[in-house]
C-alpha positions in Angstrom: 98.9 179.9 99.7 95.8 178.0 99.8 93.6 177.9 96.3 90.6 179.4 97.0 88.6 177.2 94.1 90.0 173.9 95.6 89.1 175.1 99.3 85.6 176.2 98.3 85.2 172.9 96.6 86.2 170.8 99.6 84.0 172.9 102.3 80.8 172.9 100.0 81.8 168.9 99.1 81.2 170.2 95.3 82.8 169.0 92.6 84.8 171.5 90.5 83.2 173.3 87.5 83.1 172.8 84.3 84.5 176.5 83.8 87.3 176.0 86.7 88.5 172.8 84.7 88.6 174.6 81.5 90.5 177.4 83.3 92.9 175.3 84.3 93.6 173.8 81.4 94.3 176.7 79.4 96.6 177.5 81.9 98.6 174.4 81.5 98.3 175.5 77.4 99.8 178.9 78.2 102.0 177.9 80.8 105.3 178.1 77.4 104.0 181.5 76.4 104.0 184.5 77.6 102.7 188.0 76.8 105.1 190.6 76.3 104.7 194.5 76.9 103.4 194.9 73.3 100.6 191.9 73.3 103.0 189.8 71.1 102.8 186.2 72.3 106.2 185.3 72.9 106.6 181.6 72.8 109.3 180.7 75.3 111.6 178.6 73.4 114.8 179.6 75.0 115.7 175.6 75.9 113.9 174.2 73.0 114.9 176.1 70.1 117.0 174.2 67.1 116.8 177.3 65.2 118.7 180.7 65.8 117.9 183.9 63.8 120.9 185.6 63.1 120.4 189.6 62.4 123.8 191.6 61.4 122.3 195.2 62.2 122.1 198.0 59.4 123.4 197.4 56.3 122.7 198.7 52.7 121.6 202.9 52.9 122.3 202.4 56.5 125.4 202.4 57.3 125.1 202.3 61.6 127.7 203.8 63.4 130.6 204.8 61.2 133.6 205.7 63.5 137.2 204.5 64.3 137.5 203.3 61.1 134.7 201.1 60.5 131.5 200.8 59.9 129.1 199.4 62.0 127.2 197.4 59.0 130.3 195.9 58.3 131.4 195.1 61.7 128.1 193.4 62.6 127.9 191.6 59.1 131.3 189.5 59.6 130.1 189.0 63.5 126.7 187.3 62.2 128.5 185.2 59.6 131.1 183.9 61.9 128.3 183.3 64.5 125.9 181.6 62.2 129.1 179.4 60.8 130.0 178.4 64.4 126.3 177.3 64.8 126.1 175.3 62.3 128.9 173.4 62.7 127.8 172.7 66.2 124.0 171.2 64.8 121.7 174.3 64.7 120.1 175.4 61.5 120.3 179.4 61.4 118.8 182.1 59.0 120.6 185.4 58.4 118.4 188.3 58.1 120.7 189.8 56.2 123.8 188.2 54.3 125.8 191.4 52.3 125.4 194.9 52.7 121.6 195.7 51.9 118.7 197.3 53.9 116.3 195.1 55.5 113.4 196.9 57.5 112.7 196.4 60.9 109.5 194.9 60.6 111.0 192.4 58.0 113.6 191.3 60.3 111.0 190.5 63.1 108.8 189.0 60.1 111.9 186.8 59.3 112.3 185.7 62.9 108.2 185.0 63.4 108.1 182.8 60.7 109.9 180.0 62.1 109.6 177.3 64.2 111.1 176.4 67.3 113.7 179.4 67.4 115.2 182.3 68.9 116.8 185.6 67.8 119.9 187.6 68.0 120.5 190.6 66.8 124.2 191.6 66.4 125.0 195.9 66.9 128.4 198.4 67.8 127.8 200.9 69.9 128.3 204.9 69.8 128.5 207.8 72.3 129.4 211.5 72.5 132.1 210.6 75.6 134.8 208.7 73.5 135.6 207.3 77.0 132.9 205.1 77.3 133.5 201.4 76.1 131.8 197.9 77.5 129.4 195.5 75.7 125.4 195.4 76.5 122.8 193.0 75.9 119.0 194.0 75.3 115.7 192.0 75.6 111.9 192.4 75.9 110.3 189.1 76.7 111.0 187.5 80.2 111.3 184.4 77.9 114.8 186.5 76.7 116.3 187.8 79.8 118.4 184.4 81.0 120.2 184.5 77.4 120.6 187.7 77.2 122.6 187.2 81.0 125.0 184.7 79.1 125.8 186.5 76.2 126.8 189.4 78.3 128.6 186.9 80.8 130.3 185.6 78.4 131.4 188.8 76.4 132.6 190.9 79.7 135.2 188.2 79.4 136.9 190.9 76.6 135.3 194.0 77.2 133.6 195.8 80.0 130.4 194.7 81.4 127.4 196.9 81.3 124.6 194.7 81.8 121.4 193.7 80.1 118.3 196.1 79.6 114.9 196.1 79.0 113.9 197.8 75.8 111.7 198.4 73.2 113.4 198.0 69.9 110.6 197.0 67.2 113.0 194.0 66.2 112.7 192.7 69.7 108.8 194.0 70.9 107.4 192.4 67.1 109.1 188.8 68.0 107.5 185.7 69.1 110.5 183.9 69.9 113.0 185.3 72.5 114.9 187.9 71.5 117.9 189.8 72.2 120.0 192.5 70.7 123.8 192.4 71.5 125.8 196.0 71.5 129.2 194.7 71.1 131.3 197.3 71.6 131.7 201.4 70.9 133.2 202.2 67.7 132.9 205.6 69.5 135.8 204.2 71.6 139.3 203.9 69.9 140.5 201.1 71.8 137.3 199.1 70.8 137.0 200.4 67.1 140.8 199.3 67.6 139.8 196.3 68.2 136.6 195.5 66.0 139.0 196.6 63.2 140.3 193.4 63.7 139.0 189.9 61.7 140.5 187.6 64.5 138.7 190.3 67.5 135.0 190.0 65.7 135.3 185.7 65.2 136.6 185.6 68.6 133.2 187.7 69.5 131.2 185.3 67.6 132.5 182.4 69.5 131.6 183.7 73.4 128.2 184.8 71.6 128.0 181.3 70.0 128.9 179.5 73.3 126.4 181.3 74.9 123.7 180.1 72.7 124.7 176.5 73.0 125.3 176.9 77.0 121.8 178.0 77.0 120.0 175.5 74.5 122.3 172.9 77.2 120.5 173.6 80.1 
């Protein structure tokens, strides 16, 4: 489609404005952000980053999902720390939002997140549900700047549990962050053949790693 600025200029033999060059520039400025649903500037860092947030959901007061045996705090605690060890080791520098069992706010988990540089976060979850039946992993962003690592980490896990996609939402720890974000349900502890299995030290590193490779497949591209 023809630009109507540039065809205007060449009928009228004009040379471009001083407001149309300005414009154009700030477009080339804006062109690694992006403005999610909330107004947050997300800065899209999904193949720059050399830093990944790592946030193990509830902890403390809250205990999450507490079901088949386990807790969903301490589930998603030994996921994180097994994620943000295989990070490391493969050159990233990570920050846990949380490293035992204590309550960190929403806000202050986004707050953690915004105020690095040159990162992304990933927020580690179990999963509940009234129909004990139901079982699968999903993965949930905000920004478009999240969505294609988001579609890894959910590749990647459906390799161990059943796929139910990635979803928009609007959890504050995703809407409040600048970097892309995503928030990983692995599993339902509502399930007993998945609280079976998160039970299990080997069954949460081997989660970490197709999280982990994920991450690294994505910072490859």
């Amino acid at each position: 489609m023809s630009n109507p600025i540039i065809a205007a200029s060449h009928s009228n033999r004009k040379r471009p404005s001083v407001f149309a060059l300005l414009t154009s520039a700030a477009a080339l400025f804006l062109a690694g952000c992006a403005t999610g649903p909330t107004g947050v500037t997300v800065h899209d860092t999904s193949r720059t980053f050399n830093t990944v947030v790592v946030d193990a959901g509830h902890g403390g007061k809250d205990s999450g999902v507490n079901k088949g045996g386990i807790a969903e705090k301490v589930a998603a605690l030994d996921v994180a720390q097994n994620l943000s060890k295989k990070l490391r080791a493969a050159g990233f520098h990570t920050v846990m939002t949380r490293n035992g069992d204590y309550f960190i706010e929403l806000n202050e988990r986004a707050a953690i997140s915004n105020r690095q540089t040159n990162s992304i976060f990933v927020s580690i979850h179990f999963n509940d549900s009234r129909k004990r039946k139901i079982s699968g992993v999903d993965t949930y962003y905000n920004s478009a700047a999240a969505q294609p690592l988001a579609a890894r980490i959910e590749k990647n896990l459906s390799t161990v549990s059943p796929n139910r996609g990635i979803h928009f939402a609007n959890y504050r720890v995703l809407r409040l962050n600048k970097y892309p974000a995503v928030l990983v349900e692995c599993g339902f502890l509502s399930n007993g053949r998945e609280a079976g299995s998160a039970k299990r030290a080997v069954y949460r590193e081997k989660i970490a790693t197709l999280i982990a490779q994920a991450i690294i497949a994505q910072r490859g591209q």
